[in-house]
N, C-alpha and C positions, 0 to 999 in steps of 0.2 A: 445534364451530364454530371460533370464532376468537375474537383480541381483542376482536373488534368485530363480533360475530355479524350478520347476514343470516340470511337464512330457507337456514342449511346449518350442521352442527355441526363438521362437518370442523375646614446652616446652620453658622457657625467655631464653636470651644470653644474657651474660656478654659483655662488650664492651672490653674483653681485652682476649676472645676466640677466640684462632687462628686456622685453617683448622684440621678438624680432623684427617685427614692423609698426614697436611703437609710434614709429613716427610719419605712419602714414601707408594707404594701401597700395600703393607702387609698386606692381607687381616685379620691376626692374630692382626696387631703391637696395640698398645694401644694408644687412642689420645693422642696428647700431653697433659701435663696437663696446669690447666689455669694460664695465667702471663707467659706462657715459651714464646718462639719461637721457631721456625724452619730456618732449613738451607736455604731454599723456601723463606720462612718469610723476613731474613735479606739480602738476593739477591733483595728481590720484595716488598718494605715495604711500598707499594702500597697498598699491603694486609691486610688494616686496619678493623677495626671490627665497623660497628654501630648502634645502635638499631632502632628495629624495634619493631612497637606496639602488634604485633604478635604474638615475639617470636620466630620468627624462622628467617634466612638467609634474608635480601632482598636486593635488587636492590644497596645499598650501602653497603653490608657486605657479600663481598666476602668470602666461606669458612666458612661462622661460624657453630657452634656445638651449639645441641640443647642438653645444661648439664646437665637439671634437668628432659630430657629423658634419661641420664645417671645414676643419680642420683636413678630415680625410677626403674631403668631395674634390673633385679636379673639373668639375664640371661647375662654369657661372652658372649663377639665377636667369640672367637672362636667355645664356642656349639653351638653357633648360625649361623657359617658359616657351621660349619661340617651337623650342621640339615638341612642347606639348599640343601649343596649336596647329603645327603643322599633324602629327597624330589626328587632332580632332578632327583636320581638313581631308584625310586620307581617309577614317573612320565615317564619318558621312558620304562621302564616294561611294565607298564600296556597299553601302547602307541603299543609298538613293538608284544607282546605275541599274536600269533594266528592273525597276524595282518590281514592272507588273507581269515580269516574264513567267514566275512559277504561276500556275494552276492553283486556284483555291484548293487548301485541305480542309476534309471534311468541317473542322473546326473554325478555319476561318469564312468558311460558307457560312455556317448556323450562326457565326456571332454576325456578319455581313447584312444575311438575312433581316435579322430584328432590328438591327443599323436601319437597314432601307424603311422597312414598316414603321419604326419611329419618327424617320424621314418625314413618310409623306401622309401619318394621323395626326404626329404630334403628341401621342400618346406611349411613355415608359415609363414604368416603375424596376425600382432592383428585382431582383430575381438572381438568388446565389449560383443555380446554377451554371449563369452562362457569365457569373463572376462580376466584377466594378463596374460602373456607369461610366469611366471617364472613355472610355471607346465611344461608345452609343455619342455623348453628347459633343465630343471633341465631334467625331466625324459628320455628323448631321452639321453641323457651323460649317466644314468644309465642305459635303455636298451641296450644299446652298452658293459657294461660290463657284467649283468648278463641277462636269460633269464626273458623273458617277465611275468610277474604273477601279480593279485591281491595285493601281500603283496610287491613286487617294487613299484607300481605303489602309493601307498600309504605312500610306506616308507619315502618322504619329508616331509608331512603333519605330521607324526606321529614324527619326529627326533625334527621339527623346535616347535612342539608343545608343545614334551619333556623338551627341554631347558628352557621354561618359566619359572619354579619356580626360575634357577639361575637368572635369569636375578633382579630380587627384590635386590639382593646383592647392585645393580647401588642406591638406597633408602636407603643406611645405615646409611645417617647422615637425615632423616628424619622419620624414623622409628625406636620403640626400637627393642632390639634384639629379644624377642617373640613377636613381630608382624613381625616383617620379618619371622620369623619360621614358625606363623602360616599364611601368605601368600604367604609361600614355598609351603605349604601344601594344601592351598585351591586350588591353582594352580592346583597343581597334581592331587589333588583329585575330583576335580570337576566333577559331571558325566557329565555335556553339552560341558565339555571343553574337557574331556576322546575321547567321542564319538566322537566328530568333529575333533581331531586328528588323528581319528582313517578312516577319509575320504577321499576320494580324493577330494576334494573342497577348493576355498582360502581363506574361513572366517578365520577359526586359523592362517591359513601365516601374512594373514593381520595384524590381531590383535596383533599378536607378534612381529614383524617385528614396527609395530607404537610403541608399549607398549616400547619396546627396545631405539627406537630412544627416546622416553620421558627420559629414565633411563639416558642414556647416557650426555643426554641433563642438567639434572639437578644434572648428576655426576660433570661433566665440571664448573656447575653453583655452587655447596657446592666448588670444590676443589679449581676453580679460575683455571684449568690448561686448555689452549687452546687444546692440543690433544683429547681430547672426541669429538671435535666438527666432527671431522673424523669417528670414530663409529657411532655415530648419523647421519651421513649424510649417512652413508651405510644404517645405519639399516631405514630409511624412501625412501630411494632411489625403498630398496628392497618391502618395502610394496607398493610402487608405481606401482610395476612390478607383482603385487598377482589382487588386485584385487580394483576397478575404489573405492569404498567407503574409500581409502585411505584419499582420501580428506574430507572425513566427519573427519577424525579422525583429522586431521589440522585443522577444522573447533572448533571442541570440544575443543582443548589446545588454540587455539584462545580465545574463548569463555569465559571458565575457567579462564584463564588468566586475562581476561578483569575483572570478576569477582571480581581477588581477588585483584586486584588494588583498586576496586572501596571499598575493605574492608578496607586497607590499610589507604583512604582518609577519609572513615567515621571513621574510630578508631581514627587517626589527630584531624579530628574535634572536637570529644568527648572530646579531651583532651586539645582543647584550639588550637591549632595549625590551621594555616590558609592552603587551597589548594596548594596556589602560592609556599609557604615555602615546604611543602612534595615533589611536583614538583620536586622544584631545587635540593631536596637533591638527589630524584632520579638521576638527571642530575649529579649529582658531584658524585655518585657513579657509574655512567657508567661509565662518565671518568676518574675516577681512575682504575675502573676496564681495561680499555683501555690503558691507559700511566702506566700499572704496569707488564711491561711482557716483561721488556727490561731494558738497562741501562740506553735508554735516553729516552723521548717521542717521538721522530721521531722513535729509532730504535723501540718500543714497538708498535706502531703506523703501523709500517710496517709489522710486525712480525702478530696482526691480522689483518691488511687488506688479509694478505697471507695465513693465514688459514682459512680465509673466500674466498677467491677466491678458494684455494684449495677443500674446503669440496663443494662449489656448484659444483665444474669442478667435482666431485666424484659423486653426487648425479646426476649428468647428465651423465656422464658416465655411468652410472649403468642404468636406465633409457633407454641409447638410445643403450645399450648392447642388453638389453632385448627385445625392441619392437622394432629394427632394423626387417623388413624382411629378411626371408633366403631362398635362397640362396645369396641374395644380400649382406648381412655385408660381405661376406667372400669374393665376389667376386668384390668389392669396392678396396681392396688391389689392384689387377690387373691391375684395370682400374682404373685409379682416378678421371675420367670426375663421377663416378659415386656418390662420394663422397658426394656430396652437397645433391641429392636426398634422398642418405641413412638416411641422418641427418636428413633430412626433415622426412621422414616416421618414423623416429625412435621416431621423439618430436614431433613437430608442426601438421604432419597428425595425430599420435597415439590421440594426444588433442582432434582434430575435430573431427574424430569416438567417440570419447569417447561423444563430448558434441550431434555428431548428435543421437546417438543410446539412453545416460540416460538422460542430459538435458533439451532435446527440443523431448524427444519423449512422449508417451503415457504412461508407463509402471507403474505412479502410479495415477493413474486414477482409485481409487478405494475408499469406504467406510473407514473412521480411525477404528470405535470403533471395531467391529470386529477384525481386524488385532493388534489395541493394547491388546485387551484382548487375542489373540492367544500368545502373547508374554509372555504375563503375565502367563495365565497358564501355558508353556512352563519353564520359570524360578522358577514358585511353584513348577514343578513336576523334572526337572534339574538340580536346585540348590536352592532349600530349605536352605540349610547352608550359601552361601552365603546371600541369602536376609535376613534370619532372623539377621545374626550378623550382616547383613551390616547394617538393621535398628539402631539394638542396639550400633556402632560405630558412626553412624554420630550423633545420639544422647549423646552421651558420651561426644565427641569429641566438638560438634557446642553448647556442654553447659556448661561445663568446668568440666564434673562432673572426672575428673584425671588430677592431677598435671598437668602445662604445659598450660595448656588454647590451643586454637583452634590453628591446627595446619594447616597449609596451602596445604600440601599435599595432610591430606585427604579432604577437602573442594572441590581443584580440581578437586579431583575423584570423588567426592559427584556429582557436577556439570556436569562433564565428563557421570557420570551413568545415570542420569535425561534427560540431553538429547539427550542419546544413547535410552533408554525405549522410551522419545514419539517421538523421531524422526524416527527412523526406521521402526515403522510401514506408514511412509511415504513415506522411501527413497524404501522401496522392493515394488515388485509387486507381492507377494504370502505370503500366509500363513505360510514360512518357519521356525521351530525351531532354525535352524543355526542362525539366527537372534539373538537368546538370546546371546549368546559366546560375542557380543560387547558392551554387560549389565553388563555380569559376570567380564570382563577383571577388568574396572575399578573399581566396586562394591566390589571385592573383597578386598581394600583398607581401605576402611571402615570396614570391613568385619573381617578383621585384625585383625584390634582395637580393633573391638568385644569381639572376642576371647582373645586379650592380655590381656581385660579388667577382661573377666571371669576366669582366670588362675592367675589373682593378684590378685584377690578379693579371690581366695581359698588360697593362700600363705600367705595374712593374715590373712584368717579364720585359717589355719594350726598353725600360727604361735599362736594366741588368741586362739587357745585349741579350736574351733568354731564347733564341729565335722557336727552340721547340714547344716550350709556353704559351708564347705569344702564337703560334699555329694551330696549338688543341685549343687554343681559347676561341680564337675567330672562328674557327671549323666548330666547336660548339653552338657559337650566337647565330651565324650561317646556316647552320642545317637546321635549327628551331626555325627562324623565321622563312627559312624558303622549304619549310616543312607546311609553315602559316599559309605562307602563298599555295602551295598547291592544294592542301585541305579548301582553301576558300575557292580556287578552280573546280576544285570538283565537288563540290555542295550547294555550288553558286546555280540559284534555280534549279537544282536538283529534285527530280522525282521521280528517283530510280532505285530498286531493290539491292542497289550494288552498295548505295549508302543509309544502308538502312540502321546504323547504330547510331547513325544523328537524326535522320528523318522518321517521323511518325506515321507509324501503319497505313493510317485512313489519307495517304494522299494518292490522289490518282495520278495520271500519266498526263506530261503537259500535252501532248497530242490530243488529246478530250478539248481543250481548251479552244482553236479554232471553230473545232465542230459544234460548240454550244457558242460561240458569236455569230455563226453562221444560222443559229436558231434562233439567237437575239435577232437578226436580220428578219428572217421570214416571220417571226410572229411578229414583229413590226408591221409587216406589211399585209400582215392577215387580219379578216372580220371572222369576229367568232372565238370556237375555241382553240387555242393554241398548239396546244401540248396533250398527250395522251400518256400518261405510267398506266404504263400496265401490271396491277394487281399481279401478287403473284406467291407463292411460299418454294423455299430451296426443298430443294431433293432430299426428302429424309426429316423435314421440320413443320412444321403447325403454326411458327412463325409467319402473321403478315408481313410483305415486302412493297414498300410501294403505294400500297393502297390508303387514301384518307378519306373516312366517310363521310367527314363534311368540309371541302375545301375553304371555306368562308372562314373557318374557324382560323384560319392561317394569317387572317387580319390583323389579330392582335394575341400576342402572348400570355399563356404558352398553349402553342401549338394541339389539337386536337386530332387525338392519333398517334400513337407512336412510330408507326409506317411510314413516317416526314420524312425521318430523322436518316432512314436510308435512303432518303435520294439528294443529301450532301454532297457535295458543296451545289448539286446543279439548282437549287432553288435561289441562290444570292445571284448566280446568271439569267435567270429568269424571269426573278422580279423585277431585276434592274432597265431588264426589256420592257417590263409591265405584260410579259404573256398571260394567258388567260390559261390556266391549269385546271385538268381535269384526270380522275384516275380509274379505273376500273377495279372490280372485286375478284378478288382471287381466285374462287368458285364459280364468276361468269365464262360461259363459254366465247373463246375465241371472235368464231364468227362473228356473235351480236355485238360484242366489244369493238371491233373494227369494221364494223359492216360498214360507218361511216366516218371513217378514221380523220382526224385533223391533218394538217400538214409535216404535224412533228409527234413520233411515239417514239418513247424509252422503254424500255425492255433490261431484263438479266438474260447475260447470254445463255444459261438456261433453255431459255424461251424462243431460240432464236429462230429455230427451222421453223417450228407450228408458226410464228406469226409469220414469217418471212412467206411460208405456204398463202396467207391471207392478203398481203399487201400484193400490190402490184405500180408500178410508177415511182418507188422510194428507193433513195441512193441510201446504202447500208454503212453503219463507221461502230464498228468496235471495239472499244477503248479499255484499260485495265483503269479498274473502279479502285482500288485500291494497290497497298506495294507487291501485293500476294490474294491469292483466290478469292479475286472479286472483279468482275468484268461485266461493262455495261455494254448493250447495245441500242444505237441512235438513228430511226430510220427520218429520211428528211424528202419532203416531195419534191423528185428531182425538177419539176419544171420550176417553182419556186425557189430552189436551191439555186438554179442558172443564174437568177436574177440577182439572190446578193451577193454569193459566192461561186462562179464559174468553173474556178481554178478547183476549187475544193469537188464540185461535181463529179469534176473527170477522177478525182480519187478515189469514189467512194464507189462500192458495190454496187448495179444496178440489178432492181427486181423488178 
């Protein structure tokens, strides 16, 4: 298919503020206060502090604290850590609860599908199409401990998507403490970010897995301490292994970056300072930041060349973990002539798939305006809270209207958000809402702000006796988050054409979902063959449906036949039975195709009378195959039916 499959595979510093938590990682401890040192400090007094026109930490002030985000915060470090992990704990709830109630979408059938078959050959290689290996290998280690279901299958998506709000903690020295809370929270709460957790798909892996390595990155960059550079190369290693738009999201801190340089030089200039001069300073804050992490500059010298060797050798290990071939990685031990190839298929081939399939292929050959306005409604109806505050945050923020003047963090995300919105209706090739999720991530930063902004604006209306203030404020934060709550009530397992500006086309109707455990059931109990699709083409098309000429071919990837691909998600419910599938051709006549039918036929309702004419003793159920004109029918041999499901019997049509 594609990126984005469809039902087809094809505040100022002081100059004498030292690291906020030079003296240790406690996430409770209190910054040092200004004029001290630390023990860090006087080992490394490399760790000088120098301004920047900003305001905030830069490229020569290792470590510093943004105090007069201190100064205006009313919120401690520690309510503010403990509300995070509470966030995290409510964010995983509603991530995990009923996690296997929705019905496979089309999309998370096909990627299930190859999950199972790698399961139980043991054989997978990358393949761009159906995007990163970290699904395939994560979940195959889980099927091995518990049985196969919907809510397994999901459970990575929904754990690694959970964790977001902590991860904001890594921004403590560039956010105050209720904007970390309230970006704990928009986290969690987000209904596009809920629902996509709530998926089998890489968008949220991705997203997190970058978001992470940023955190880390610019944990390392406030603290001055080379160990982060370790977590960050994990955590970018592992979005490299989720899904190929990993590189947009390098592309964006590239970007961003370059931005806020270029703010850096025009603030210089304003104030009389020439290019050349800002330049060098930068240069003499690299290398202090460089000769400060040792007793001598060679030892300091050595010590990051070594954690820069170490974190790439880390970030490619992980990499070539992941898109190594298997059975190959394991059997490269054995043999070691094999070694050199494994490497190869793990990096350098995994590359060239990558650039022959998104690249240099077709897949965004299509119309913008459309696809960006899909986006955009998508995040009206998804994340409303996020966009509204995030507008009101980059405005706050990029005008000085709180203490502190423009802060560099959120500017990045500002820029990061901007062109996440117009690029990706570039980089996908469908219509997809999951697309939004890589709008919300950063968006939400700004978004923050918003919220902190409106929650000090009622602290001092509270405080100035303000009672009308203090009412539009709370009735603002009020109707966003119980705006949250009910967007997540009704999206929550949702597969219904009512929400279809969050949910993607190709999901069926959870009612389908009974009806195919109830055929997990009976071909359990059948010898033979299982299941019958009946071959078929829509009214008006030349298009095969259904039919695959050689089902064997379905053993291992990719799929033989493109007729597979429409009878998603039900082939990940079928495998996981181990039914015995078989299909008929389009052109065969009715009769001889059912003369001696299995226990279980599928059909387009299409089809339904002429077979329905042919059968006799099958209880009838049919389901809506997708959000809009697509409709399956599922006939099931009632006396076999009694037997696993009873209850279900008495519902279904009898012929």
């Amino acid at each position: 298919m594609s990126p984005d499959e469809g039902p087809r595979e094809t505040d100022e510093t002081t100059s004498s503020s030292p690291p906020a938590d030079a003296g240790g990682d406690d996430p409770f401890g209190d910054p040092v206060a200004v004029g001290e040192t630390s023990a860090e400090e006087d080992a490394n007094p490399g760790l000088g502090i120098g301004d920047s026109p900003t305001g905030e930490p830069s490229l020569d002030t290792p470590g510093a604290t943004d105090t007069s985000t201190r100064e205006t915060d009313f919120l401690s470090r520690r309510h503010a850590f403990l509300g995070v992990a509470a966030f995290t704990v409510v964010a995983l709830a509603l991530r995990v609860v009923a996690l296997g109630g929705r019905i496979f979408h089309w999309d998370e059938g096909r990627v299930g599908y190859w999950i199972l078959r790698y399961h139980e050959t043991g054989i997978h290689e990358y393949r761009p199409i159906v995007h990163g290996p970290f699904l395939p290998v994560v979940n195959d280690w889980l099927f091995t401990l518990a049985p196969v279901s919907d809510f397994l299958a999901r459970f990575p998506v929904a754990v690694v998507g959970g964790v977001l709000p902590l991860s904001v903690w890594l921004f403590r020295e560039r956010l105050r403490n209720v904007e970390l809370l309230a970006l704990a929270a928009l986290f969690a709460l987000n209904p596009l970010a809920v629902y996509y957790s709530r998926f089998l798909r890489n968008d949220v892996l991705v997203a997190v897995f970058a978001f992470a390595a940023l955190g880390f990155a610019v944990r390392g960059f406030d603290t001055g301490r080379l160990r982060y550079a370790f977590p960050a190369a994990l955590s970018l290693g592992l979005a490299f292994t989720t899904k190929e738009n990993a590189i947009l999201y390098v592309l964006c801190f590239l970007g961003a970056g370059a931005l806020l340089a270029d703010h850096r030089l025009l603030a210089a200039r304003a104030q009389g300072e020439s290019a050349r001069s800002v330049v060098s300073r930068w240069r003499e804050g690299v290398e202090t930041r460089v000769f400060s992490h040792g007793p001598t500059p060679r030892a300091s010298l050595n010590r990051v060349l070594g954690v820069t060797v170490g974190s790439l050798a880390l970030f490619l290990g992980v990499v070539l973990f992941f898109y190594a071939p298997r059975p190959d990685l394991w059997q490269m031990f054995g043999s070691p002539s094999q070694i050199p190839g494994v490497i190869d298929a793990g990096t350098v081939g995994a590359a060239e798939k990558f650039a022959d399939t998104w690249a240099g292929g077709s897949h965004q050959d299509h119309p913008y305006l459309p696809y960006l306005g899909d986006l955009a409604q998508t995040l009206v109806y998804g994340a409303p809270a996020v966009v509204a505050f995030g507008l009101l945050g980059v405005v706050i923020d990029r005008y000085g209207l709180r203490a502190g003047g423009q802060r560099e963090l959120v500017s990045f995300a500002t820029y990061w958000a901007i062109a996440s919105l117009f690029g990706y209706p570039i980089a996908t090739d469908i219509q997809a809402p999951w697309a939004g999720v890589h709008v919300v991530i950063p968006l939400a930063i700004p978004a923050a702000v918003g919220v902190g902004f409106v929650v000090a604006s009622a602290r001092d209306a509270l405080e100035a006796r303000d009672a009308v203030s203090v009412g539009l404020a709370a009735l603002v934060i009020l109707a966003a988050f119980s705006g949250a709550a009910v967007a997540n009530a009704m999206y929550f397992n949702s597969a219904s054409e009512e929400d279809k500006q969050v949910l993607q086309w190709a999901q069926p109707a959870n009612d389908l979902k009974p009806t195919m455990e109830a055929v997990g059931g009976v071909s359990a109990a059948n010898g033979g063959t299982d299941v019958l699709f009946v071959g078929t083409s829509a009214p008006g098309s030349d298009n095969e449906v259904f039919y695959v000429r050689n089902e064997s071919s379905l053993r291992t990837a990719p799929p033989g036949g493109p007729a597979w691909h429409d009878r998603l998600p039900l082939p990940w419910y079928l495998e996981k039975h181990n039914a015995t599938v078989t299909s008929s051709p389009p052109d065969a006549e009715l009769s001889e195709a059912l003369a001696d039918a299995p226990p279980v036929v599928i059909a387009k309702d299409y089809d339904r009378d002429e077979i329905s004419d042919e059968l006799s003793g099958y209880s009838v159920f049919e389901h809506k195959f997708r959000l809009w004109n697509d409709r399956v029918v599922v006939y099931i041999d009632t006396g076999r039916l009694r037997e696993v499901a009873p209850d279900l019997a008495d519902e279904g049509m009898q012929i």
